[in-house]
N, C-alpha and C positions, 0 to 999 in steps of 0.2 A: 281708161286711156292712160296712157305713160308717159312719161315727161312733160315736155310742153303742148304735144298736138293737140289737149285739151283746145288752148288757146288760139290756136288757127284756125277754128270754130268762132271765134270769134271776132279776131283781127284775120278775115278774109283773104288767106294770100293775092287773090288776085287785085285786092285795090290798094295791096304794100309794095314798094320796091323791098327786094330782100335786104336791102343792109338799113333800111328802115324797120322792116318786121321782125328781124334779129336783134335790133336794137330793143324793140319793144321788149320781145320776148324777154329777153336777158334782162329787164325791170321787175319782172314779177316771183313771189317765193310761192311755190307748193305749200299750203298749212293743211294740218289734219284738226275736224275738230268733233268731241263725243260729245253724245248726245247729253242737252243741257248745258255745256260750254258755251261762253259768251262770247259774240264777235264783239261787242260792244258794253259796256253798262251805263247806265245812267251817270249824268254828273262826273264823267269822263269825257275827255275830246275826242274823238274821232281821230288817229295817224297814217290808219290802213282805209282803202274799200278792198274789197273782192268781187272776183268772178268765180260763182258757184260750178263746181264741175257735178257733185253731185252728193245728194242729200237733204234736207229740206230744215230752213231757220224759217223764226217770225219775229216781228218787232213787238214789244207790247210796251204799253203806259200803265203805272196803277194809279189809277182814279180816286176822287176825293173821299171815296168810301171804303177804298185800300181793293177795290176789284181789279183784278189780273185783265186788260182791256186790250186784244191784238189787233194790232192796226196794218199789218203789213204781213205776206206771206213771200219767202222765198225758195224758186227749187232752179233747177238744170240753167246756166246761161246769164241768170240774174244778176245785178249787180249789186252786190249786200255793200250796204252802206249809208248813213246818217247825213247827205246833202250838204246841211246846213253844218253840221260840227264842222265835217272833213273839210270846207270850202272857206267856211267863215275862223275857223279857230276857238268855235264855243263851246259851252258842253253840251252833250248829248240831253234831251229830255225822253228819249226812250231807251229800250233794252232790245240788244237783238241778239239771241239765245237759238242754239242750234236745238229742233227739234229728233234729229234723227243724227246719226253721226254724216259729217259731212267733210269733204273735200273742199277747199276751194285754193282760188292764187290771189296775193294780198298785191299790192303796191303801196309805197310810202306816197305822203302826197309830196315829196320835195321830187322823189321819180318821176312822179306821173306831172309835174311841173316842168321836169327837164322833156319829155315826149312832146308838150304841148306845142314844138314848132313844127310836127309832124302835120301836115293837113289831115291827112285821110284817119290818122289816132284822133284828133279833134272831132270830128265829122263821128268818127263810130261814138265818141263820149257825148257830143249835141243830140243825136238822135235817142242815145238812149234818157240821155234826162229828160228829152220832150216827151219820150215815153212813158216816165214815170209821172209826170207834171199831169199825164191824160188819165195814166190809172186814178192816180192820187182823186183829181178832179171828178170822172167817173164816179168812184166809190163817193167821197163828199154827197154829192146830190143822190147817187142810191139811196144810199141812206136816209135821206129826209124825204124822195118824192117817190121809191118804188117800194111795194106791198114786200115785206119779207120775205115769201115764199119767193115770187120774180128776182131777189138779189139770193138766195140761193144756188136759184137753177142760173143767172146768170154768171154765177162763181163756176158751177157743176162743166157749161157751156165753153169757159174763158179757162178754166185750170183746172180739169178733173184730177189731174195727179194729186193736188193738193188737195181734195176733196177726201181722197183715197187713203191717203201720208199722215194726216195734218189730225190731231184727238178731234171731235167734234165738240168739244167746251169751248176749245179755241179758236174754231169757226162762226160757232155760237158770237163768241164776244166781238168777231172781226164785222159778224155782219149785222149788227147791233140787237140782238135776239136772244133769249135766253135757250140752253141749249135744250129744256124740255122742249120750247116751241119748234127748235130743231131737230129736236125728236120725231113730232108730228106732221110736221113740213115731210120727213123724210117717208114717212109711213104713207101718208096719203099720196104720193109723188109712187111711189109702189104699187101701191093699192090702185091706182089708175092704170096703169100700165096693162 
């Protein structure tokens, strides 16, 4: 997609008045990012979020043992971004590193503070934080009460692009598994078939 109509995929023209939605649009920059570029690092503040037009990033922590641990996948629509830095003014405690080259459009948060007397830019930004508070939540309790094979296929279910996109070490580590075990998840999940 060209210019902005990315973003009209997202800000819905029919619930924007146009000199509302032109306002919006005109907040946001086109950034390119290759593969392995950081939207974020660690122990930095968060200035930007984005919406991913396309390409596929992940967040990861490294862990007390220095393991590479992804905690979040992003592709098409997503909104890449660190919550707490951007909102609160803290540093980051994750990294979020483009896996594939990617597209997206940033906003500053002092922009996205001037939109905020927009009703219906509020509303599209409430629903997706709710959204992510459900994934976030979601995965949390996977993790501890469904069988690893079940949070596979419920990945495979909810996000096959990412399935498709995404190395399998680092699906491995998002869905608390080592990636032989994901290995053999994947063969038997075949082997049935």
């Amino acid at each position: 997609m060209t210019d902005k109509h990315f973003l009209t995929t997202i800000f819905n023209e029919q619930n924007f008045k146009k000199e509302d939605l032109d306002n919006i649009l005109s907040q946001y920059q086109r950034v390119e990012f290759t593969k392995n570029d950081y939207f974020i690092k660690e122990d930095t503040t968060s200035n930007f979020y984005y919406f991913m037009e396309s390409g596929f990033a992940r967040s990861y922590v490294i862990d007390l043992e220095g393991n590479d641990i992804s905690t979040k996948f992003f592709s098409t629509t997503d909104i890449v971004i660190d919550w707490h830095s951007y909102f609160l003014k803290t540093k980051c405690r994750e990294n979020i590193q483009a896996i594939t080259p990617c597209v997206a459009w940033k906003i500053t948060f002092e922009n996205f503070m001037k939109l905020f007397n927009i009703e219906a830019f509020r509303e599209v930004g409430r629903t997706r934080l709710v959204n992510n508070y459900f994934e976030l939540k979601n995965h949390s309790v996977s993790i501890i009460a469904d069988p690893a094979k079940d949070r596979y296929l419920n990945l495979l279910k909810a996000k096959p692009d990412i399935v498709q996109n995404v190395p399998l070490k680092q699906i491995a580590t998002y869905l608390g598994i080592t990636d032989t075990s994901l290995s053999r998840i994947r063969k038997e999940i075949l082997d049935n078939k």
